[in-house]
Structure formats: structure tokens, C-alpha cells
Wavefront OBJ file of the C-alpha trace (Angstrom):
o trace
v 64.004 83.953 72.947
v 66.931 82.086 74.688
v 67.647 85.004 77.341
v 69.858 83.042 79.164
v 71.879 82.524 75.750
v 71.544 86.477 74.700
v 72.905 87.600 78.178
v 76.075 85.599 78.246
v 76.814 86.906 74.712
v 76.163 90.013 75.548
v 78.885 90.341 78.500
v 81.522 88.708 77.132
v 80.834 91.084 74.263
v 80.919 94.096 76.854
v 83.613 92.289 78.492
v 85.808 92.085 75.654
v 85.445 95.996 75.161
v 85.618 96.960 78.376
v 89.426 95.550 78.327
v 90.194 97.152 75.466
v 88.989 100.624 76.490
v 89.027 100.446 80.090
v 92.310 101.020 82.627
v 95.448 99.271 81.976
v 96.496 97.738 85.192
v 99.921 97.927 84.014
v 100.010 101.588 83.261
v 101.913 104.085 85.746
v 101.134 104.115 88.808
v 100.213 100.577 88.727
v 98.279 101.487 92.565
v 95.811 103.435 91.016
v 95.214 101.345 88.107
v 95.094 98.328 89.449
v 92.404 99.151 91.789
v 89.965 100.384 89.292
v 90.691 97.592 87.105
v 89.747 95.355 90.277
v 86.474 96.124 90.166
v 85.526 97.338 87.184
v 86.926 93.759 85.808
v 85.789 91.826 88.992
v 82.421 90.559 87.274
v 79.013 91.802 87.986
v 75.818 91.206 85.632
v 76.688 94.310 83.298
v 72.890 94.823 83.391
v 73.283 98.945 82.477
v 75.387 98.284 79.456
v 73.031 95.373 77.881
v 69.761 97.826 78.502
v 71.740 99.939 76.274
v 72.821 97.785 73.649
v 68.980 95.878 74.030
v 67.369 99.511 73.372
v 69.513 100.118 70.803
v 68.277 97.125 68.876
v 64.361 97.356 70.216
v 64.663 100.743 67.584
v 66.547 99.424 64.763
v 70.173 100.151 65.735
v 72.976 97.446 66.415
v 75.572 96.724 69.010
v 78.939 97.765 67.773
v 77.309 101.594 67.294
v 76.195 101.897 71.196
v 79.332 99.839 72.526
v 81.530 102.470 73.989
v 78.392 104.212 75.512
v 77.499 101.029 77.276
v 81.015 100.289 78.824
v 80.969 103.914 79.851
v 77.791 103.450 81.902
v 79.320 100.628 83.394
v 82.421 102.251 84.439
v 80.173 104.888 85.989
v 78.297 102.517 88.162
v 81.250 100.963 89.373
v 82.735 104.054 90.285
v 79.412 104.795 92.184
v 80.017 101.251 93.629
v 82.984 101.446 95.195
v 82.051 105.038 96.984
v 78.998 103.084 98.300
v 81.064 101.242 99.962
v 83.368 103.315 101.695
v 83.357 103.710 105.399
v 81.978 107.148 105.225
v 79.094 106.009 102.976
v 77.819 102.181 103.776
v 80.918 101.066 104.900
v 80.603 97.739 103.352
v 83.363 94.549 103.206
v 82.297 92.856 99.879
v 81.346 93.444 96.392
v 80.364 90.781 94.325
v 81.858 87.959 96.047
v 85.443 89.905 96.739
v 86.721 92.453 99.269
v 85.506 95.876 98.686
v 88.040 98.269 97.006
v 88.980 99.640 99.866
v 89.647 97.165 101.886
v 92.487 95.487 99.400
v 94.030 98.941 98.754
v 92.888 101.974 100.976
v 90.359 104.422 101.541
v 92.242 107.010 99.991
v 93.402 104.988 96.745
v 89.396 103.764 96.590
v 88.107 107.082 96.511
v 90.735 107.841 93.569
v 89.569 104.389 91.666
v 86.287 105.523 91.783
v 86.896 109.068 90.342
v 89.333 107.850 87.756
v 86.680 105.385 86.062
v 84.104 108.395 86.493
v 86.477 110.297 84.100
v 87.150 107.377 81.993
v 83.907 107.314 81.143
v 83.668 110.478 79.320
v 87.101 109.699 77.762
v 84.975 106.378 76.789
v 81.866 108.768 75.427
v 84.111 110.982 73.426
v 85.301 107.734 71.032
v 81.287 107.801 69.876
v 82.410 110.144 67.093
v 85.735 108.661 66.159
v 84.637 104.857 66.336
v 81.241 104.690 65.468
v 80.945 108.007 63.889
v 77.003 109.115 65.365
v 76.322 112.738 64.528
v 77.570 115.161 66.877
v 74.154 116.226 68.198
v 73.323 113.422 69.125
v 76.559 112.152 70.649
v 76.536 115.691 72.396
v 72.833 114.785 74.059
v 73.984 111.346 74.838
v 76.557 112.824 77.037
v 74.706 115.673 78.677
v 71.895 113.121 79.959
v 74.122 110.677 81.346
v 76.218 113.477 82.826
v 72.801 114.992 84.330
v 72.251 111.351 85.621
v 75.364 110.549 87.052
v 75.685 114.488 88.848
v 74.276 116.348 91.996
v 70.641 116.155 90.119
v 70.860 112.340 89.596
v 72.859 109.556 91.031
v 74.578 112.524 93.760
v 71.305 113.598 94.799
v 69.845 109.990 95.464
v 72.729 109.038 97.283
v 72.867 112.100 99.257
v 69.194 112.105 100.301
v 69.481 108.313 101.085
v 72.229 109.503 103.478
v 70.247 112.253 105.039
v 67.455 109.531 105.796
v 69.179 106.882 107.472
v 67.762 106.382 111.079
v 64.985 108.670 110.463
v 61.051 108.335 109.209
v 60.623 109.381 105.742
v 57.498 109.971 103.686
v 56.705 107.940 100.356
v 57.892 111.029 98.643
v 61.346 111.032 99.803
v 61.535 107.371 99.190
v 60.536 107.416 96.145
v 63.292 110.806 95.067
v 66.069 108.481 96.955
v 65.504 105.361 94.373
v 64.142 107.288 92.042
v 67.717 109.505 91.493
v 70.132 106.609 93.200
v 69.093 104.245 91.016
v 66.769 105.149 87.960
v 68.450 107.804 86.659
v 71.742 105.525 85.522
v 69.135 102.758 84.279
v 66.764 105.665 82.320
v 69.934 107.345 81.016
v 71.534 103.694 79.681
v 68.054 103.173 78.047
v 67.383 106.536 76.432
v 71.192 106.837 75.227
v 70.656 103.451 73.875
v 67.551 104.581 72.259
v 69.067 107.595 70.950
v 72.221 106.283 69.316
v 70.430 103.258 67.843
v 68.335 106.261 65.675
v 64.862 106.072 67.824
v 62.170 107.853 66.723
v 59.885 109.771 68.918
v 57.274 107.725 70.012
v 59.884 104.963 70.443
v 61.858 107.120 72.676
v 59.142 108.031 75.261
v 58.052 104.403 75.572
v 61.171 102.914 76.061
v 61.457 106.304 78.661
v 58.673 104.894 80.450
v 59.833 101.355 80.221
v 63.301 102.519 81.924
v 61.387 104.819 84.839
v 58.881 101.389 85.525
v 61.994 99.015 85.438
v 64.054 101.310 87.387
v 61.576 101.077 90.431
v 61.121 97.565 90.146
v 64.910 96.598 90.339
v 64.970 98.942 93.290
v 62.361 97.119 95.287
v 63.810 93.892 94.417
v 66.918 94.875 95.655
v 65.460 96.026 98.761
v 63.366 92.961 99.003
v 66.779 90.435 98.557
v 68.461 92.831 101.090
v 66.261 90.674 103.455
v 65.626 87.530 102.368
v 68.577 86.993 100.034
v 71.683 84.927 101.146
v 75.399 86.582 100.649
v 76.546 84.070 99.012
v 74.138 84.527 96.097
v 74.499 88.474 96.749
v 78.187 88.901 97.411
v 77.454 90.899 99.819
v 76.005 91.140 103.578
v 72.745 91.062 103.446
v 70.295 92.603 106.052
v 71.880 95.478 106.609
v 69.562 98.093 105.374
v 68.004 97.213 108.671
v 71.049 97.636 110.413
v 71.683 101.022 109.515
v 67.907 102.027 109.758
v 67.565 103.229 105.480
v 64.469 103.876 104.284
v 63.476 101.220 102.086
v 60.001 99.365 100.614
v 60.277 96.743 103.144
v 60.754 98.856 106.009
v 57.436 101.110 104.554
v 55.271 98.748 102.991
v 56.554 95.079 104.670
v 57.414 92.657 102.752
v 54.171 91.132 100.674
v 53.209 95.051 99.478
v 56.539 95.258 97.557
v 56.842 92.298 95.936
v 53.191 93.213 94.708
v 54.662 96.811 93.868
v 57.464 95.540 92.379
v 54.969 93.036 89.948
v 53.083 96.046 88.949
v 56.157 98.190 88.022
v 57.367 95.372 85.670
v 53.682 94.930 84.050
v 53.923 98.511 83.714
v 57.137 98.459 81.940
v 56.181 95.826 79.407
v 53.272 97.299 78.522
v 54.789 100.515 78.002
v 56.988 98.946 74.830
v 54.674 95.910 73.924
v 53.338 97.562 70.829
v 56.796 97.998 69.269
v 56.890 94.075 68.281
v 59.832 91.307 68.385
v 62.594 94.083 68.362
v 61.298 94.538 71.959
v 61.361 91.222 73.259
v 64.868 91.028 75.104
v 63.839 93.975 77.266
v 60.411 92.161 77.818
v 62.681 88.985 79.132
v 65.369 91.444 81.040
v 62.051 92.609 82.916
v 60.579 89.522 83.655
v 63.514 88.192 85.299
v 64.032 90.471 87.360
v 61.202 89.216 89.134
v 62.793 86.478 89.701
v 66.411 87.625 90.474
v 68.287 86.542 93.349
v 71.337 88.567 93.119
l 1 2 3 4 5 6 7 8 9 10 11 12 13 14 15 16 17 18 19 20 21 22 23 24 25 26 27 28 29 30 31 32 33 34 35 36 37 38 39 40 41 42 43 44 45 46 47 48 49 50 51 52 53 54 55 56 57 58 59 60 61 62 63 64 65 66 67 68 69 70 71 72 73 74 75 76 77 78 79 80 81 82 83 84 85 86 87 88 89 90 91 92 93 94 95 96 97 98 99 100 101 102 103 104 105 106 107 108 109 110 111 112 113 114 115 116 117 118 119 120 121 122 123 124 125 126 127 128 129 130 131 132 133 134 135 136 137 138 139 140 141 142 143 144 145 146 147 148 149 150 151 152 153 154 155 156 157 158 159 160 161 162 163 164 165 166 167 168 169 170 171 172 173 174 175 176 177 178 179 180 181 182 183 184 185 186 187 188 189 190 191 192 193 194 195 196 197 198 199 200 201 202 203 204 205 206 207 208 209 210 211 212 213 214 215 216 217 218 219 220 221 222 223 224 225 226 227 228 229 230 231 232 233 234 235 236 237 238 239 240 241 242 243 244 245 246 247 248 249 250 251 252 253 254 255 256 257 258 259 260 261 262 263 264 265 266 267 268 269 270 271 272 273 274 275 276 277 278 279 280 281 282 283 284 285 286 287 288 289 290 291 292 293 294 295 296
């Protein structure tokens, strides 16, 4: 498959939806609207929303059912994004190419951006029954496991522990729980909600689970790997600060040749974990191997 082709059609697909459900920057009060449209609008790969529309399709389902879910991941990560950022978390100046949120329109109006696409996105989720009409029960799970993802025993907890660690040795364990909830939860949650809406069936759902746990560790690694030997003009962001701030990566435990070898056996791991389910499968094969080879 032409991946190259099937990712640019899928963002300006999630793209085009995104605008239509996502925050008016016109609306009343234009401050607060304008700065989550800023960066929920201001690019990025969309990766979490095409995992879900790709699962979706690996198990039979198509792209208009899982659309709103998608865009509601993505407004969740970009709220997570722009906290990230804030002085009191990583303090950071750029995001994807651009100033940070809060350095074109506060701290304050930031912190407000990022919890007004948070709630957005269950606005977003609730339009699974009234636009695509999936059974309750299973729009009701969808939301519960991405709520569970994105809360104080997911995304929270990751970021919290990650927090906790900086300047200080950590065990593998408490590396592992820091990318493991920071990161794979939001990338196991966009699979499995894919999985679910598209009308997965058992054994398809644990694989593609397993897929999403494998994939989420290797985009981790890789991101802690180009946090030292990418550039920020490919990254959009500083690089090489993970050192600075003394976090508790794979690099800093393992050096550098160990995790891109870790990394290579997550991704084998995740391909073989949904090989067996044919051609449906393929563009989360692809999605894998690139990230391999990712430089942003």
C-alpha cells in the first residue's frame, strides 16, 4: 500500500471534521476560543485519530462511523499538549513549529484552552449516537475507556509520575508505568475504541490490544531517542532537553544503541500480534514500520 498516499487522505479527512466539530474561533469570548483553535488547528501528524479510523477498518468497519471518536482523541491530546508545556510542567517555547499556547496568549488562558478541548471531546463522543447511530453500549464503553485513559489512572498518572521522577534514579518499573500511562494509554484507547465501533470481534479486539500496548512503547522510545539526536527544525520543538531537566527516559537507562534495539522489537512485536488478520491489517503494519523510521 501507498502509506504515504493513505496518510494525507486521512488528515485532511480528520481535518475537515475537526473544523466542523471543533471550537469556533469566532464564538464568544473570541480569547478562549481562539487559543484552543490555535493548536488544535496548528497541524500535527493526527497519528491517534488515523489508529482509530485504521482499526476500525483492520475489523470490517469504515471511517465516517469512528470519525467523531477520532477527532475527540485528538482534541484530548492536544489539550494534554499544551499543559505539557506550561511553565509549571516542561515549560516549553514551541509546539510543532509555532509558539507554545502560552506563550501567544497566557498561562492562565492556556490552562483554560486545554480544559475546554478536554470537554469538547466528550461533547464530540456524545454525537456517536446521533451521527453515526452505534448502539448505546457500545458508545457508552467507548467513552468510559478513553475517559479511564485520559484520567488520574491513565494519561494523569503518567504525567504525574514522570514529574515525580525528574532529577532522580528510577527503576525500569517506574519507567516503564511513566510511558506506559503518559503515552500508551491515549494510543491503546484510540485503537480499542476504533476496534470497538468498527464491530470487532473478540479475538480481533485483544490482538489489535496487544498491537496498541507494543506500538505504544515503541513510539515512546522513539520519541525519547529523537529527543537526542533529532534536530528542532524537523521536531518543532527543542530538542535535548530531557537531559536538561534530568527525566527518566530509555536513553538515559539503556544508552542509545539498547533502545533503538528495544524499540525494533516492540514494533516486530506489534505486527505480529495482528499479522494473521490479513490485508485489512496492512495500514497499521505500515503506521508501525514507519515509525521506525520517524524523525518527528
Amino acid at each position: 500500500m501507498d502509506l504515504a498516499h493513505y496518510l494525507t487522505q486521512k488528515v485532511n479527512r480528520i481535518n475537515s471534521f475537526l473544523e466542523r466539530v471543533g471550537p469556533n474561533p469566532e464564538a464568544y469570548p473570541p480569547a478562549i476560543h481562539q487559543a484552543m483553535a490555535y493548536s488544535l488547528y496548528g497541524g500535527g501528524k493526527r497519528l491517534r485519530p488515523i489508529l482509530v479510523i485504521a482499526a476500525a477498518e483492520a475489523v470490517g468497519g469504515n471511517e465516517e462511523t469512528v470519525l467523531p471518536t477520532a477527532c475527540a482523541i485528538e482534541m484530548i491530546h492536544t489539550y494534554s499538549l499544551i499543559h505539557d508545556d506550561l511553565p509549571a510542567m516542561d515549560n516549553d517555547d514551541y509546539r510543532r513549529g509555532k509558539p507554545t499556547n502560552h506563550k501567544v496568549f497566557g498561562e492562565a488562558t492556556a490552562i483554560l484552552a486545554g480544559d475546554g478541548l478536554l470537554t469538547k471531546a466528550f461533547e464530540v463522543l456524545g454525537l456517536n449516537s446521533q451521527l453515526c447511530q452505534i448502539e448505546p453500549a457500545v458508545a457508552m464503553q467507548v467513552i468510559i475507556e478513553i475517559a479511564v485513559a485520559a484520567g488520574s489512572q491513565g494519561l494523569i498518572a503518567g504525567q504525574t509520575v514522570d514529574l515525580e521522577s525528574e532529577g532522580r534514579q528510577v527503576d525500569f518499573s517506574t519507567l516503564n508505568f511513566i510511558h506506559q500511562h503518559k503515552t500508551g494509554k491515549l494510543f491503546k484507547a484510540a485503537i480499542r475504541s476504533g476496534a470497538l465501533l468498527g464491530g470487532a470481534k473478540e479475538k480481533q479486539l485483544e490482538s489489535l490490544s496487544s498491537y496498541a500496548d507494543h506500538f505504544g512503547l515503541a513510539f515512546q522510545i522513539t520519541d525519547d531517542i529523537l529527543n537526542v539526536e533529532g534536530s528542532n527544525l524537523k521536531m518543532g520543538k527543542a530538542v535535548g532537553t530531557d537531559v536538561l531537566r534530568k527525566k527518566a527516559t530509555f536513553p538515559t537507562m539503556f544508552g542509545l544503541p539498547q533502545s533503538k534495539k528495544m524499540a525494533e522489537e516492540a514494533i516486530t512485536q506489534a505486527i505480529s500480534s495482528i499479522e494473521w488478520m490479513g490485508t485489512s491489517s496492512q495500514p497499521l503494519i505500515q503506521i508501525a514500520f514507519h515509525l521506525l523510521r520517524r524523525d518527528n
